[in-house]
Steps between C-alpha positions, in 0.01 A plus 500: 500500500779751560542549129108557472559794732720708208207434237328860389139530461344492147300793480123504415402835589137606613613666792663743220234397214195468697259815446267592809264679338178356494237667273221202424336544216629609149857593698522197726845384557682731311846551521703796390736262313236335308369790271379266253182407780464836564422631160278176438338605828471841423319369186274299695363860681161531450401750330751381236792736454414702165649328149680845473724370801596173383475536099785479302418787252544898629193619327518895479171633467464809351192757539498783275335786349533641179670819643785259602513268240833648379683429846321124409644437179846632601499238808398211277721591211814595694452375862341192539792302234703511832272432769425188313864371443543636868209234571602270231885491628348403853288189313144718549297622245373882442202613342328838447125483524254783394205553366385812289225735567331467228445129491525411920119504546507178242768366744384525778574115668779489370622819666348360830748219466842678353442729833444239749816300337702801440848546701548905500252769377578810348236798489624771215292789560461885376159651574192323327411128594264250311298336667654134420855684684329542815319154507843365409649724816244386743528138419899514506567714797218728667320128619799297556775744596739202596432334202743591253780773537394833314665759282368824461559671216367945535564654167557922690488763229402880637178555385396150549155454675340212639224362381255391845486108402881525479517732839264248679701202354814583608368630802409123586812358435640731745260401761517114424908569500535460869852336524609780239572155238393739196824584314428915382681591184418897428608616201469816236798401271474312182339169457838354418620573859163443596560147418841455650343627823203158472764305397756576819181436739382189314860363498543590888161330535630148317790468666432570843167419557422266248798253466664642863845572330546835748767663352600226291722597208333307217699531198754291704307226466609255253267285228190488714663364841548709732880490652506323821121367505662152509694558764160524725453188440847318495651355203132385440349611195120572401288641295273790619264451180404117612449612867285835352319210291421273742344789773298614239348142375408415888369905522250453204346169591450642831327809419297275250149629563421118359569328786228579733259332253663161431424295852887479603461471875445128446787462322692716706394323824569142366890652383503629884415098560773392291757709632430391862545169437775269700841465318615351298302695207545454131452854294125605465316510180251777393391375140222610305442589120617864325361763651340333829651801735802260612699792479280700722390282729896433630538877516181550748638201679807661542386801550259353829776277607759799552224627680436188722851392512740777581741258561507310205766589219315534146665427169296531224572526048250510261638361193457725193399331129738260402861650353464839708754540742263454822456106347863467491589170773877653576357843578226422693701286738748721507237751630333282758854477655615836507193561667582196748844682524389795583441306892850450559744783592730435198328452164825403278570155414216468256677344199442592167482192305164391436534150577636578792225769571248193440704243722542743789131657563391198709824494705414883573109448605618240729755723667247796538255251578684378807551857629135664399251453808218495288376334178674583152235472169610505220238562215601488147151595231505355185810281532414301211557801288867411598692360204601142631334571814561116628880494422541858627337435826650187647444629824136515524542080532748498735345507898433844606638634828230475828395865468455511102255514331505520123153636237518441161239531235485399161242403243327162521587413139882617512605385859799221487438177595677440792313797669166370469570286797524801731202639728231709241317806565302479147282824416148379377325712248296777595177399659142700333534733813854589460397571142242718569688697776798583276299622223260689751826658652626596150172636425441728804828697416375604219120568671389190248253253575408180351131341485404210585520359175832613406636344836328136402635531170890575675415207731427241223767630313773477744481105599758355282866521621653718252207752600489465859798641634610825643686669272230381193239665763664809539614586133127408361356742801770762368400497162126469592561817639709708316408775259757479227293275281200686494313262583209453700529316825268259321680436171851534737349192628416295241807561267710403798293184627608390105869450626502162690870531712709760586729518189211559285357804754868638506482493097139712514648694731837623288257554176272724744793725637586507098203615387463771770794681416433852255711440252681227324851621597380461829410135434790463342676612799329270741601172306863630455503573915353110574757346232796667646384412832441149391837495308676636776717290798347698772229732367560881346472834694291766479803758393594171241176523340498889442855524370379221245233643411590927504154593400337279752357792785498404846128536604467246207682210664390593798170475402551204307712297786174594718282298263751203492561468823123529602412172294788318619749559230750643591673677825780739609796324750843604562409781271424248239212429223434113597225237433273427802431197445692240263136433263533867443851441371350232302227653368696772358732280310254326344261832477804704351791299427369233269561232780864594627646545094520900508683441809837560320418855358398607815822369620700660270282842560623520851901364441500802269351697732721352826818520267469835407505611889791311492695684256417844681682352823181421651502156759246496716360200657240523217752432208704258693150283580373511128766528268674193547202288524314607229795456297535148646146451375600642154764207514743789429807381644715689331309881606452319871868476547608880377210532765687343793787632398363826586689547824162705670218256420738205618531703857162573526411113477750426687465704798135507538578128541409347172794280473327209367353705233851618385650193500199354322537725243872451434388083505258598203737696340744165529794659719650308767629683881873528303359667196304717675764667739721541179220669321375729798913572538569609161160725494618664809870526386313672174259750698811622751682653161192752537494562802584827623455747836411348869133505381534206236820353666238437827280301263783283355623409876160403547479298186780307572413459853174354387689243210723388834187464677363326211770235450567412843113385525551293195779331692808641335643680753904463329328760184298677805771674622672706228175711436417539885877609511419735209234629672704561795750705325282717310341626816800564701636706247169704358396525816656445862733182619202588842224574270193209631434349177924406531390341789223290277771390258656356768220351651455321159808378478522369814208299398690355239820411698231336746377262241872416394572427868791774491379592853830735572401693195144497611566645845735789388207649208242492734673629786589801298120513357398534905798769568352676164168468614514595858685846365290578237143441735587439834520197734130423513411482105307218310880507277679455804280202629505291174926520505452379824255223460755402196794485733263281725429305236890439407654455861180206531613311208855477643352397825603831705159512635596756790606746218154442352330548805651812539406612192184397445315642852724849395293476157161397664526793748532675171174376292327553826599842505460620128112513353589377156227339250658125445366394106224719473582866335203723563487355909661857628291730265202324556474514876606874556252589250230257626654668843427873313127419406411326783603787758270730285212253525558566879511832545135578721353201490401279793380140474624149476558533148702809600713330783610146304667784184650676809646130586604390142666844503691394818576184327651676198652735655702210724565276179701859373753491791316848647382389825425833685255534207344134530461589936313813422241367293468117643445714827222721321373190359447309863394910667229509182376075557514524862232826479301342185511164583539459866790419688457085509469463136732314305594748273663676790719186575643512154597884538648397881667179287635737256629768725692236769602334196693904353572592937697113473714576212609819645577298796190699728424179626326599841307674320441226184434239758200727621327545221523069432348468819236709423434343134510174633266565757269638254535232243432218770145670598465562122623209293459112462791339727637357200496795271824592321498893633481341822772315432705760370511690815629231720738423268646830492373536867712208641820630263521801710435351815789277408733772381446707824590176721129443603504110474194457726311713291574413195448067525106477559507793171698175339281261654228642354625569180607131484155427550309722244745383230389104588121604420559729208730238315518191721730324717764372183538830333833665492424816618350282867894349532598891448273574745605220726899622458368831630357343792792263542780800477288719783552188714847393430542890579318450875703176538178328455735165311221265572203726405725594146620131398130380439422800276796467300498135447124568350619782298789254352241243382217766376805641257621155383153388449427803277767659396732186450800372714778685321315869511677784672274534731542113650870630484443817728261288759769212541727776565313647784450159640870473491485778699289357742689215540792663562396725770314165678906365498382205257777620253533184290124516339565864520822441230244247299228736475718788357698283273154399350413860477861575353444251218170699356617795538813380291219323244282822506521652135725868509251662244554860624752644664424358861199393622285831442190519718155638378331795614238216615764304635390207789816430543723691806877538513641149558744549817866521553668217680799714683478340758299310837287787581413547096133536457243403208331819358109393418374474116234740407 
């Protein structure tokens, strides 16, 4: 044993990791290192935070007169070009949007909608208004002042007077500006500088309020990737555009007015059935025909679940039609585990490869799995949309850790096999009622109603199975309803009770639309717009479409995109035109594309168009995304390997993480790893002869940086070095030998000496990356704590685990310390401007309502580091619940939760233990004894008991934790032998050996039976029996015990640097044996 006594602990972290702050609901369990959950939670926030918030377009809407319609034309002509590559460069999209006096009135909706979905307004005013300006001013700002920001352009001249509708307009703005948010630009020059003047506001506007770049110098940013967003995250890279995508799919189908009508809660309640069921579970099946509301029905699960189940980690994807990028198997794994990453302190270590991506997902889930206290779901919609979907996803067959639970749906006629031995959740066709309610619902909206007849005739109609199902239902109670074909609601009906299944419907439905339009350009138009998008890899933008078509005006698409998307045709995401629904993709092909054979043109249409942005050193994620595939899909090997070879699209795959794209690309194009470097070489070698000034020599450091990057991924780390090297060189000299992207270099090629196994190397480059990095930001920067966890990482490998140890807590202190989004790029801006609108929605109002924004605010404002902010309005929160609500209600435990939970972390904890007291005393009168709030508080309760030395107090808090975890999950659960370690620690820590070796001994064979014999958690339990032993003097079992725990802990895959605990981590510090008196520390 005396050797034992030497051995360092391996560090697991929640006493650094773990966040306090408890904030049920939408926030629950949130940690300030998990940003990702925070901006799905702030999503979750009912009511829904506005599209403007979360879209990926900056839509600049523009009301005007005709006395400043010259400032107007000068903006658009001169002006917005830059905003737009500004937006463009930082992979958004801009758009102006404005609609002319003389034809608004016929616009009317559609200005309704470009307002509410508008990101910045600008108001250019002299002295006369229309009356469609004022409307347009009252619906943008006067009724929703925190709505969208507002520019305010006054045309001054001396003689100028006022008009009273334009007095008493702007006099309302003023009054509705009560956080002075209206930006005032008063002017008597020219409409030239005019314009300038809108265009330094709107600008200001984008960047600091829109995307939250501060003072962020944007023309340093290089090819549509912002310097240094990687670094947030690690050497991990993603893609902003598939997380954007995914939001938005699981937004839509929850704000699906649809769903109400269709019956779900049966469904819903027998998935809640499903889930609950005893482990071992095989993945769940949701099957049903196209268009049976699979899609929505997971979402309102979901959506009730995170509700239900704050505890439970959700991972959802809704495949995309088949050869987009969101039905890509490499990607979509690759997501699902950066978002599993983003629970352990250190997210690098993901590899590249895509095999290896595949091959290492499960061996992730298990090890978050075995750390998360509460379930994990994964959902994936549509996965037989997946190309392959069997081969790609092994893992579904293998057994799925205790606490996961896995939801796939597919159609009945396309699902593998092998699957169709799994538990199945099948949707049955509509029932006569459901029918009728939909249609009735539909109808209402539009202050229709059906007779009697008309509904019989709908009932007998819809009985088969291609006309019994949702989405058939909803598109036929669409068109019933809509005016384009001027039609009445009784021939609407009968034409469209002629189409027997949804393809046919979707086919009436596109000649409709056609035949509404004015004018056969307009037709044209339409056609052109659904070909492209049908054509296209990923869909066509808004700003695509108009540049394509010049004399296309924009209250024209809009309009027209507001008649597609109302019959189910087509819909905006990620700032893109898409198909809702894979029949209308069908329908259009057959509709306009002669079956799929015009595809080609099409094709070649947008390659011309993709390739032309190309040669006006234009790569934004848009190019890079299109150009290669279409051009793939053209067969076109030759034009798709100039393509790659354009350095910018190649690093714009690559670091928004499409690796297995690239490399699948240079497979097509019939180059093997070798080939490849010497191509990407010699195009580099070519591109530095014309390179000149720091501006272009920063770009070619980071080309090269990203080619090293490149080639030590595909497992060539010998060619890796030379351009990392490069890299290196280039920005010591154009910049600084301390400048922090040297520091990068080095990081980089540290990685590669790492991989080679030149350790010595390793060591020196990133110890000068972490002396570069502490100068350049300071000791307690996100920089500083990846060198470290690197260095960790290194000194583990060579078995100098007290260097690690070291290391590692100095880098965890760090994450703890620095609020910085982990994989998810609009986390920050999101909360302090969900923190910006929801103080204003505060501001004089008292109720409930009132006092849970006042908490959320708290919340935010703790999740963004500023924690005198979060006390003062968690304190007005629990002052404004205790007066509303009454002082015993359980509202006012979560504020007390919250506030102990902000007075521990500043280490207040007289005062933090207080307020516990208090909540728990509540939420015992309040709550069910085995509710998970309850729970909470003891848990966090009993922690600070412990940390102040209060033993007696804290063990009946454990007790009785102990117990509510046996009836919420059983006696052979995991988290119950966590629970029981608790219990057994508090004892061993009273010298209460007898009391602790029982509970231990339990907890050993609960974690073996579930978990398996050789799982790090059997590992840590056999070490604090060894423990035990010891101290009892019965030294021999205690050497057996710990050389049993030695040998998993050996066997225990090194996947990440250390053992990296979650945010949600159940399991404690493992203790230090240094000597007799050495005492466990309890798992969480």
């Amino acid at each position: 044993m005396g050797s034992m006594m030497q051995l360092q602990q391996t560090f697991r972290g929640p006493e650094f990791a773990h966040s306090l702050i408890d904030v049920e609901g939408p926030f629950a369990n949130v940690s300030r290192d998990d940003w990702d959950a925070a901006v799905a939670s702030l999503l979750q926030v009912s009511p829904h935070v506005p599209q403007a918030l979360w879209s990926n377009t900056v839509r600049c809407y523009l009301i005007f007169t005709q006395e400043t319609k010259a400032e107007l034309d000068v903006f658009i002509k001169k002006h917005s070009p830059v905003l737009r590559r500004m937006c463009e460069g930082l992979g958004h999209f801009y758009l102006n949007v404005c609609f002319p006096e003389e034809n608004a009135a016929a616009y009317a909706v559609e200005r309704m909608q470009e307002i509410e979905r508008s990101s910045v307004c600008v108001l250019l005013v002299k002295s006369t208004v229309p009356s469609s300006v004022v409307e347009d001013c009252d619906e943008a700002f006067v009724k929703n002042p925190d709505g969208h920001p507002l520019v305010l352009y006054l045309r001054t001249e001396e003689d100028r007077n006022l008009t009273e509708p334009t007095r008493q307009l702007l006099e309302r703005i003023n009054a509705a500006d009560k956080a002075d948010k209206v930006k005032v630009v008063d002017h008597s020059g020219s409409a030239e500088e005019g314009a300038e003047l809108i265009y330094f506001q709107v600008e200001k506007v984008i960047k600091q309020e829109l995307l939250g770049l501060e003072g962020a110098d944007v023309d340093s940013l290089d090819s549509g990737i912002e310097e240094g967003r990687e670094e947030d995250s690690g050497d991990v890279l993603w893609d902003l555009h598939d997380e954007q995508e995914q939001i938005e799919s699981y937004q839509q189908a929850c704000s699906s007015s649809t769903t109400s009508q269709l019956g779900f809660q049966k469904y819903i309640d027998r998935l809640n059935d499903m889930i609950a069921a005893p482990p071992p579970t095989p993945p769940l099946l949701v099957s049903g025909g196209p268009g049976s509301g699979k899609s929505l029905l997971l979402s309102k699960w979901i959506e009730q679940q995170q509700k239900l189940s704050p505890n439970t980690l959700f991972l959802y994807h809704f495949v995309g039609r088949p050869l987009s990028t969101s039905s890509e198997p490499v990607l979509i794994i690759k997501r699902l585990t950066v978002k599993l990453l983003q629970h352990f302190w250190s997210i690098s270590g993901l590899s590249m490869e895509p095999s290896k991506i595949l091959e290492e997902f499960p061996r992730w889930l298990e090890r978050l799995s075995s750390r998360h206290q509460g379930n994990i779901i994964i959902i994936i919609d549509s996965i037989d949309q997946i190309e392959q979907a069997e081969r790609h996803m092994k893992w579904l067959i293998d057994p799925l850790p205790v606490n996961v639970r896995v939801v796939v749906s597919v159609k009945v006629e396309t699902c593998p096999q092998a699957w169709r031995l799994w538990p199945t959740l099948h949707l049955d066709p509509l029932s006569p009622r459901e029918v009728r309610s939909l249609v009735n619902a539909e109808c209402q909206s539009k202050d229709l109603k059906l007779t009697k007849d008309q509904e019989k005739m709908l009932e007998r109609h819809c009985r088969s199975a291609s006309t019994c199902n949702a989405l058939y239902v909803t598109l036929l109670a669409r068109m019933i309803i809509s005016s384009l074909s001027g039609w009445s609601l009784e021939k609407s009906l009968e034409e469209c009770l002629l189409c027997q299944d949804t393809m046919a419907l979707y086919r009436l439905a596109l000649k409709i639309t056609l035949t509404s339009l004015n004018t056969d350009r307009e037709q044209h138009i339409m056609r052109e717009i659904l070909c492209l998008a049908c054509a296209s890899h990923n869909g066509v933008s808004e700003s695509e479409v108009l540049d394509l078509f010049p004399e296309l005006e924009l209250p024209v698409l809009s309009s027209l995109l507001y008649r597609l998307n109302r019959l189910c045709i087509v819909t905006l995401r990620c700032g893109l035109i898409r198909f809702q629904h894979l029949q209308a993709w069908e329908a259009v092909r057959l509709e306009f594309l002669g079956g799929g054979s015009s595809l080609a043109a099409y094709r070649e249409k947008l390659i011309q168009y993709f390739s032309q942005q190309l040669s006006q050193d234009r790569v934004t994620w848009r190019v890079a995304d299109e150009l290669p595939w279409l051009l793939q899909q053209q067969e076109d090997r030759t034009k798709l390997q100039l393509s790659l070879l354009n350095l910018f699209v190649s690093q714009n795959l690559y670091k928004r993480g499409h690796f297995s794209e690239l490399l699948a690309y240079w497979q097509y194009v019939g180059k093997d790893k070798s080939s490849m470097a010497t191509e990407y070489f010699d195009s580099l070698k070519h591109y530095e002869k014309s390179c000149e000034g720091e501006d272009s020599m920063t770009k070619l450091a980071n080309l090269y940086e990203t080619l090293g990057r490149f080639l030590k991924d595909l497992g060539l780390p010998s060619q890796a070095v030379a351009p990392l090297q490069r890299s290196l060189e280039i920005r010591e000299t154009a910049l600084d030998p301390d400048h922090p992207s040297v520091a990068r270099s080095l990081h980089q090629l540290a990685g590669v000496y790492v991989q080679w196994k030149k350790y010595g190397n390793a060591e020196q480059l990133y110890k000068q990356a972490l002396e570069i990095s502490e100068n350049a930001y300071g000791a307690e920067h996100a920089s500083v704590a990846r060198e470290l966890e690197s260095l960790a990482m290194l000194y583990q490998k060579q078995n100098k685990y007290e260097q690690a140890e070291k290391l590692r807590k100095r880098s965890v202190k760090i994450r703890q310390k620095t609020a910085r989004q982990k994989g998810h790029m609009y986390g920050f801006t999101l909360l302090r401007r969900r923190a910006l609108q929801l103080e204003e929605l505060t501001l004089g109002n008292e109720s409930a309502d009132s006092a849970k924004t006042l908490n959320e605010l708290g919340v935010l404002y703790y999740l963004q580091n500023n924690l005198d902010a979060a006390k003062i309005f968690l304190s007005r929160s629990l002052e404004m619940r205790q007066r509303v609500l009454g002082a015993d209600h359980p509202d006012c435990a979560q504020s007390l939760n919250n506030l102990a939970a902000l007075h521990t972390e500043r280490r207040e904890y007289e005062v933090a233990e207080d307020m516990y007291e208090r909540a728990l005393d509540i939420r015992k009168t309040a709550l069910s004894p085995d509710h998970p709030s309850l729970a909470y508080t003891l848990k966090h309760l009993a922690m600070l008991y412990k940390r102040r030395g209060k033993l007696e107090k804290a063990m009946p808090l454990y007790e009785l934790s102990l117990e509510i975890r046996e009836k919420s999950f059983g006696p052979k659960h995991p988290s119950v032998a966590t629970a029981l370690v608790n219990l057994a620690v508090i004892y061993c820590q009273l010298k209460k050996h007898i009391e602790a070796l029982p509970l231990y001994e339990r907890a050993l064979k609960v974690y073996e039976d579930s978990l398996g014999r050789s799982h790090p958690r059997v590992g840590e339990t056999l070490k604090n029996l060894a423990v035990l032993s010891y101290e009892e003097g019965d030294f021999e079992k205690a050497a057996e015990l710990y050389k049993r725990a030695m040998e998993i802990k050996e066997a225990e895959p090194s996947l990440v640097c250390g053992n990296a605990p979650s945010r949600h981590s159940s399991s404690g510090d493992t203790f230090s044996l240094r000597g007799p008196a050495a005492l466990p520390q309890a798992q969480r």
